[in-house]
C-alpha positions in Angstrom: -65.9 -91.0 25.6 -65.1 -94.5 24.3 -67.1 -95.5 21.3 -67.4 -98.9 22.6 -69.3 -97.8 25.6 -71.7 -95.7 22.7 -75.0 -97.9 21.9 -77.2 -96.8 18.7 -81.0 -98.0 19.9 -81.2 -101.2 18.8 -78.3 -101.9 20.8 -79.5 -100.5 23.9 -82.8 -102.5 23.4 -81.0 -105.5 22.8 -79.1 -104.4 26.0 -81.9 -103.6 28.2 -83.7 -106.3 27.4 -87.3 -104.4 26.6 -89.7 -103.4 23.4 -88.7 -101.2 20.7 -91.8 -99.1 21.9 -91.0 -99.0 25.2 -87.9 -97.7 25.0 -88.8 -95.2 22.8 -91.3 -94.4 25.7 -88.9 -93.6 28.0 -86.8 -92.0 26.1 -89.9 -89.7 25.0 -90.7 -89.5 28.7 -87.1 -88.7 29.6 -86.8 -91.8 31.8 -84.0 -92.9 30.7 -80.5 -91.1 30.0 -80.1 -90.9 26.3 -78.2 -88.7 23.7 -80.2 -87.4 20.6 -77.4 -85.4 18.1 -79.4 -83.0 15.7 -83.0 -84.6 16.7 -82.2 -87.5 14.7 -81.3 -90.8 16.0 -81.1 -92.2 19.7 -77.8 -93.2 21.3 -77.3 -94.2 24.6 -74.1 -94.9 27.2 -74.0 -98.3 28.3 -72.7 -97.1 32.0 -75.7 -95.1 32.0 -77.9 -97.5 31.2 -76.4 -99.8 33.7 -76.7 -97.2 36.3 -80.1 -96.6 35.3 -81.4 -100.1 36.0 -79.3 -100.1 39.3 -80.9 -97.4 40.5 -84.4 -98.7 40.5 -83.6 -101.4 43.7 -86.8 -103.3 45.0 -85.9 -104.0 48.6 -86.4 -107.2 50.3 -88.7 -107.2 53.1 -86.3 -107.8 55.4 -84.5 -104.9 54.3 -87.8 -102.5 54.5 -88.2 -103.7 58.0 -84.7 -103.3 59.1 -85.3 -99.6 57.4 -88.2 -99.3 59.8 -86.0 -100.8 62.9 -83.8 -98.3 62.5 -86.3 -95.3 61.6 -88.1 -95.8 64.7 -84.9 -96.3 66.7 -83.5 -92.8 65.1 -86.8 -90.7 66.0 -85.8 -91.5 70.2 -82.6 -89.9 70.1 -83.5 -86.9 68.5 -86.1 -85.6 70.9 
């Protein structure tokens, strides 16, 4: 693991954009991918983090209804 790519948690708030509090939410809520050594202090990958926000995607309505294009097309050729 490259130190570089290691946050401490003001880093990863800094990072992430967000409250003090509310990352300390999600960390509490184990939301978000974080390393804890001995119970003490918070530390964080910065590739997880960015694969973290990825992975929370709002489609674009023309996306959900090409989704549903294609669902409805799918469900006829599996009868």
């Amino acid at each position: 693991m490259n130190q570089a790519n290691l946050l401490s948690f003001e880093e990863a708030v800094k990072f992430l954009k967000i409250s003090k509090s509310y990352l300390y939410k999600l960390t509490h809520q184990r939301r978000v991918p974080h390393f804890k050594p001995n119970g003490k202090k918070i530390y964080f990958l910065e590739s997880d983090l960015r694969d973290w926000i990825l992975k929370n995607l709002i489609k674009t309505s023309e996306e959900i209804d090409q989704d549903a294009t294609d669902y409805v097309a799918n469900q006829g050729q599996s009868n």
